[in-house]
C-alpha positions in Angstrom: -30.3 -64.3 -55.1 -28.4 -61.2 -55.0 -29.3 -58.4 -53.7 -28.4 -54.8 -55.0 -27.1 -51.7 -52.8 -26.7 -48.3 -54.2 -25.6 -45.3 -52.8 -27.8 -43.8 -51.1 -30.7 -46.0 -52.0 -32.6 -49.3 -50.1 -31.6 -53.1 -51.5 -33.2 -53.5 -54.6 -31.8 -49.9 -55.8 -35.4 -48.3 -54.9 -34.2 -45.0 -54.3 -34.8 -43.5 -50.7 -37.6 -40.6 -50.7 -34.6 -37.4 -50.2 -37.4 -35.1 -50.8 -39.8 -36.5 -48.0 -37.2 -37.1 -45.9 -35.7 -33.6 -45.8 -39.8 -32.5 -46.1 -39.7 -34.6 -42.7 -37.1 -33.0 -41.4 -37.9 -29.3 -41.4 -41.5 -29.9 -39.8 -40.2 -31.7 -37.1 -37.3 -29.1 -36.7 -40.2 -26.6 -37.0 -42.3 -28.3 -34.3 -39.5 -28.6 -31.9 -38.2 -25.2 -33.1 -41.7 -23.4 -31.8 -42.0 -25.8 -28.7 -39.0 -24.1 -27.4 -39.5 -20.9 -28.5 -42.9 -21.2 -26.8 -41.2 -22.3 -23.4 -39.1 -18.9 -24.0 -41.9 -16.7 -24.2 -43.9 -17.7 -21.5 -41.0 -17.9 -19.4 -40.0 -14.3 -20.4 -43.7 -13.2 -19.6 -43.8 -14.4 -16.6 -40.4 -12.7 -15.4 -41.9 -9.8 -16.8 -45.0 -9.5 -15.4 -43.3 -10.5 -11.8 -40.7 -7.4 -12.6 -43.7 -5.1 -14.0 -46.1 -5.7 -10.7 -42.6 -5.7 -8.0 -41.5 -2.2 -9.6 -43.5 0.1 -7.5 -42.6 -1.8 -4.3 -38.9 -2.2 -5.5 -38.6 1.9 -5.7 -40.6 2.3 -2.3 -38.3 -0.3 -0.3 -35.3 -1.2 -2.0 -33.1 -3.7 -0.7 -34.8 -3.2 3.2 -37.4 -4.9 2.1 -35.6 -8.2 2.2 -35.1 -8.2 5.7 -37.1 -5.4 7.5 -39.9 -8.1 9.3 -42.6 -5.3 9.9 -46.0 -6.4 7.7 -48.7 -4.3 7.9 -50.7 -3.3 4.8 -53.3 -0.5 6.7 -50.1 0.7 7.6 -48.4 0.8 4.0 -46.0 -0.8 6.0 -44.0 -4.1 4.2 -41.1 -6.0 4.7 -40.2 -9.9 3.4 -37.9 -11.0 6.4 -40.2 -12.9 8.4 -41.3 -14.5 5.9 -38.0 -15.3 4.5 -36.8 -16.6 7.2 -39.8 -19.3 7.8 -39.6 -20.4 4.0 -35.4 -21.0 4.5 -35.6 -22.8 7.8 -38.8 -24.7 6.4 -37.1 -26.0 2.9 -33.6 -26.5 4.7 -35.5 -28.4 7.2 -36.7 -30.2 4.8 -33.7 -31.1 2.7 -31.7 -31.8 5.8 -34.4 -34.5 6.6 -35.5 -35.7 3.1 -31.7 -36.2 1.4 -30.6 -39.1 3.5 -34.1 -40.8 3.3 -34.1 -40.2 -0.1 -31.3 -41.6 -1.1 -31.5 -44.9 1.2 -34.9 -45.2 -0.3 -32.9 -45.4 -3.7 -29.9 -47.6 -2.9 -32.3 -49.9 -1.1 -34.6 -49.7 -4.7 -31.9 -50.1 -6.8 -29.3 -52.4 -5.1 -30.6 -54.2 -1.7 -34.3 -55.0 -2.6 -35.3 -58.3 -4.2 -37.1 -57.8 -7.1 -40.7 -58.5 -6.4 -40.3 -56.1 -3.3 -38.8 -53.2 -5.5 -41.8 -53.5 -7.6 -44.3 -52.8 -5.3 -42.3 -50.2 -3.7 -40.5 -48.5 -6.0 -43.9 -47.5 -7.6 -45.5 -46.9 -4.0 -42.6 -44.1 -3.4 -43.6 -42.3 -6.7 -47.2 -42.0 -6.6 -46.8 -40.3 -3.1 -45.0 -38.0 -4.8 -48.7 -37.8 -7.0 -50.7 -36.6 -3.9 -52.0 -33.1 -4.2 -50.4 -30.1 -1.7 -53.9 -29.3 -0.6 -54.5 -33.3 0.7 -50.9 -33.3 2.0 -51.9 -30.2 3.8 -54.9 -31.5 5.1 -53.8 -34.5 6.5 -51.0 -32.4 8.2 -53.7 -30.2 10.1 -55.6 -33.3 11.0 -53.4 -36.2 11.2 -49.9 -34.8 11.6 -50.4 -31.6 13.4 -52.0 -33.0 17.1 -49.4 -35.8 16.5 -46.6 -33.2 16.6 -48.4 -31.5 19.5 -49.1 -34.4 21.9 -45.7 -36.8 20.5 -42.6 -35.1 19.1 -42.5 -31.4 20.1 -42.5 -32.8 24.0 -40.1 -35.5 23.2 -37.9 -33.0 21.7 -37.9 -30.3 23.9 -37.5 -32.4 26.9 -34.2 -34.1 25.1 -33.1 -30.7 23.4 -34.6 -28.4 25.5 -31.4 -26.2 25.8 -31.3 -25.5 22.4 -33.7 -22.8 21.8 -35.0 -23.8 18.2 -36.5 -26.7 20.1 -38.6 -24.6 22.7 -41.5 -25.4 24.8 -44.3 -27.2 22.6 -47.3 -25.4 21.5 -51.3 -25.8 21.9 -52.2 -26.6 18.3 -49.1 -28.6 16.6 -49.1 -26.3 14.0 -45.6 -24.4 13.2 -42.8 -24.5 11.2 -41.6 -27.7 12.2 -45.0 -29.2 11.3 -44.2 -27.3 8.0 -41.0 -29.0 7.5 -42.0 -32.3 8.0 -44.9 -31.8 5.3 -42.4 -30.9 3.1 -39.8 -33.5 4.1 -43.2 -35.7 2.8 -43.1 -34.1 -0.2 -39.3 -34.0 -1.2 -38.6 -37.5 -0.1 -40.0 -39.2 -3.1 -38.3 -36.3 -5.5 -34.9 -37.5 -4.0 -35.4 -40.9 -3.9 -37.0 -42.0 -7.6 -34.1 -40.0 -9.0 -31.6 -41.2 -6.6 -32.4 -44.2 -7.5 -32.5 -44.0 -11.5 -28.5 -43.2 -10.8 -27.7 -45.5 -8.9 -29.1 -47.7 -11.0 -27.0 -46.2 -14.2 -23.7 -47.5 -12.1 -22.0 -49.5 -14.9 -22.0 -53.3 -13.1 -18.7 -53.9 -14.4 -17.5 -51.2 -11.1 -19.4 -53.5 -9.1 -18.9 -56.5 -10.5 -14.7 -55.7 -10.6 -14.9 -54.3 -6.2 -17.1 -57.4 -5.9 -13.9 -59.7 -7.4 -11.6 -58.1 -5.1 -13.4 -58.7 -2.0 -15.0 -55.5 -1.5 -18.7 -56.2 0.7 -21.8 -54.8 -0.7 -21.6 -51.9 2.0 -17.6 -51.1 0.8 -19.6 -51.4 -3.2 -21.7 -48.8 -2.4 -19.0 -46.4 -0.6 -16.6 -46.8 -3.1 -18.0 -47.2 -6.1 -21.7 -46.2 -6.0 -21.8 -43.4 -4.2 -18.5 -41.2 -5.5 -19.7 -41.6 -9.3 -23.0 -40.9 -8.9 -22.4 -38.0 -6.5 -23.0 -35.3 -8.6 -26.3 -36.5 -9.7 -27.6 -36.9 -6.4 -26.5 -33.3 -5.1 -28.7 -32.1 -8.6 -31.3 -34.3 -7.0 -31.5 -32.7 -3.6 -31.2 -29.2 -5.2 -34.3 -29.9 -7.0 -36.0 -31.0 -4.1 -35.1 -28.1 -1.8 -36.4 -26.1 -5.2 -40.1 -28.1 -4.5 -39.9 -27.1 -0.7 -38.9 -23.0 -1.1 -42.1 -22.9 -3.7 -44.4 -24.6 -1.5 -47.0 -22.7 -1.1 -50.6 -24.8 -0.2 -49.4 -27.0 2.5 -47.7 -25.1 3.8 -50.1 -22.1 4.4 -52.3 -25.0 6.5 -50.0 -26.0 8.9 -47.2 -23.4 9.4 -49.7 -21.7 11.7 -49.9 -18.0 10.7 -47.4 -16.5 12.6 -46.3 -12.6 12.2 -43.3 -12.2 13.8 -39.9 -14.2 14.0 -39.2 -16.9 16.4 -35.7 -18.6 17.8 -37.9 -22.0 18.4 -39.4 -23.6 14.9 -42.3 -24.9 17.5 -43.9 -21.5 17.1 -46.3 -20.6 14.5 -44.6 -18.5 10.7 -45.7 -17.7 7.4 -43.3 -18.8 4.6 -43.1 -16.1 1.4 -45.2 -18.4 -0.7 -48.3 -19.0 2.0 -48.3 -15.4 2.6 -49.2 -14.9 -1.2 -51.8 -17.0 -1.3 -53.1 -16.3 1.9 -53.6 -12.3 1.0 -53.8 -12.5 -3.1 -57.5 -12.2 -3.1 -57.9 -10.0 0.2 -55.9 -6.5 -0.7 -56.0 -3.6 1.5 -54.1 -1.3 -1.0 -52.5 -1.1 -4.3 -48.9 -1.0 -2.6 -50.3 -4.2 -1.1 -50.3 -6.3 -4.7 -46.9 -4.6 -5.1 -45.3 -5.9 -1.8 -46.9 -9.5 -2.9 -45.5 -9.1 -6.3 -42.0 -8.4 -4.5 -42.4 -11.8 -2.4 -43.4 -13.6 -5.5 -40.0 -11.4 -7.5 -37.2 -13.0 -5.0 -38.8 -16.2 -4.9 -38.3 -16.4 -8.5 -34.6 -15.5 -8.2 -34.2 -18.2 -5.4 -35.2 -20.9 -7.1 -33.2 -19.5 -10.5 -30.0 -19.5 -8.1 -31.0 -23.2 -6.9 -30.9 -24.3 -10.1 -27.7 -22.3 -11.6 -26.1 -23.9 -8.1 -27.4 -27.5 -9.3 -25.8 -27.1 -12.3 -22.1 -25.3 -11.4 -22.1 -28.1 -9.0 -23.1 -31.1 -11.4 -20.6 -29.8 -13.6 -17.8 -29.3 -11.3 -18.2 -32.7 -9.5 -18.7 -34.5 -12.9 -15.8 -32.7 -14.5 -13.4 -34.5 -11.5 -15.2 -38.1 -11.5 -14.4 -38.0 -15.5 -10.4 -37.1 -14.5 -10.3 -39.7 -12.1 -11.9 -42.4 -14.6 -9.7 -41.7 -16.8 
């Protein structure tokens, strides 16, 4: 039995439905269409609204707001630097620790594992990843915090003493080095499950080919793994250092509080983010909610520049692996 084709039709010459199709068509465009422009809008609102409520603050400070480290609202009295400087050493803290156990949490996933142990890990690594700031936090003022007080800050200071960002240990563990391991906690698994997704996305005939000509598993993963997939996992770490600068929950519990700037990251800060939480709902003035809405303004444009960075970076790297492929 033969079997018709026409153009443009199904076998049997039953016509295709053009009209529902294109119908189709334009409602999901439409959908997807509004989706996006909704993303716009509330992204332009917010920007906005962070502009709108930094003006006043922006006219009264300028630029000396950004690192004048004096904070006293009876005092109309404001400046971001102390601040700024907790929530940089905090996330780069954090990045410096989370990026290489990140990504030897995804080779190991993705290339050294056996099977039945990457499917109980693997899954184990993203749902900590699932655990709310405020019960990370928690746990860090009970668990982590006297740890860091009785363990590591001693251990630390006695080894790296004469540095002074590892000075004497405090009373309470809680400090910006508490603060940066929370985070480390909380970018790990960021790093990792996307780390992993690329290295997994390694065509196996580059594998399979350095494999044939003698290469070890270890010279695999230098060689091959590693240099085509590096652009991917410095996008990776950029959005995990953009988790740690926005922090703002766990961190308020266990960075300590601290007003003024320190050369050791055992003493007590307040990052830009814990400082708005910790005063949103206890204003002293209306140039108070300004200064706040500052913070909150050049937070916003960090994390804008992370991301641009991810991207120029992605681009750049990718742009050269593609040359060298070729």
């Amino acid at each position: 039995m033969s079997v018709t084709v026409r153009p443009g039709g199904r076998p049997g010459g039953r016509q295709s439905g053009g009209r529902a199709g294109s119908t189709g068509d334009r409602v999901l465009f439409g959908l997807c269409a509004f989706a996006g422009l909704v993303a716009i809008v509330v992204l332009a609102e917010v920007i906005y609204q962070v502009i709108s409520g930094a003006s006043p603050a922006i006219s009264r400070f300028g630029l000396g707001f950004i690192w004048h480290t004096a904070w006293k609202p009876n005092l109309f009295v404001f400046g971001a630097g102390e601040m700024l400087e907790a929530t940089l050493v905090t996330s780069f803290m954090a990045l410096i620790l989370a990026a290489p156990l990140g990504i030897a949490i995804g080779l190991f996933l993705s290339m050294l594992a056996p099977r039945r142990v990457r499917t109980v890990i693997g899954p184990l690594v993203e749902m900590l990843a699932a655990i709310p700031s405020v019960v990370l936090g928690l746990w860090g003022v009970i668990v982590l915090a006297p740890f860091v007080q009785s363990t590591i800050e001693p251990f630390l200071h006695s080894v790296l003493g004469f540095i002074p960002i590892f000075g004497p240990p405090q009373t309470t563990g809680l400090s910006v080095f508490t603060a940066g391991l929370v985070l480390t906690i909380m970018v790990v698994p960021i790093i990792a499950s996307l780390s992993r997704d690329l290295f997994l996305a390694v065509p196996r005939e580059l594998q399979d080919g350095a494999e044939a000509l003698g290469a070890t598993r270890w010279e695999v993963i230098r060689g091959v793994v590693l240099p085509t997939t590096t652009s991917g996992v410095i996008a990776a770490c950029l959005l995990g250092l953009g988790r740690a600068l926005g922090e703002a929950v766990a961190v308020a519990l266990v960075i300590g509080g601290g007003s003024t700037i320190h050369s050791s990251v055992f003493d007590p800060g307040t990052s830009a983010a814990a400082r708005i939480i910790n005063e949103i709902e206890s204003l002293d003035n209306k140039l108070h909610l300004d200064s706040l809405f500052y913070l909150a303004l050049i937070l916003l444009v960090i994390g804008v520049l992370t991301n641009l960075a991810a991207q120029a970076i992605a681009r750049s790297v990718g742009g050269q692996q593609a040359m060298l492929i070729r």
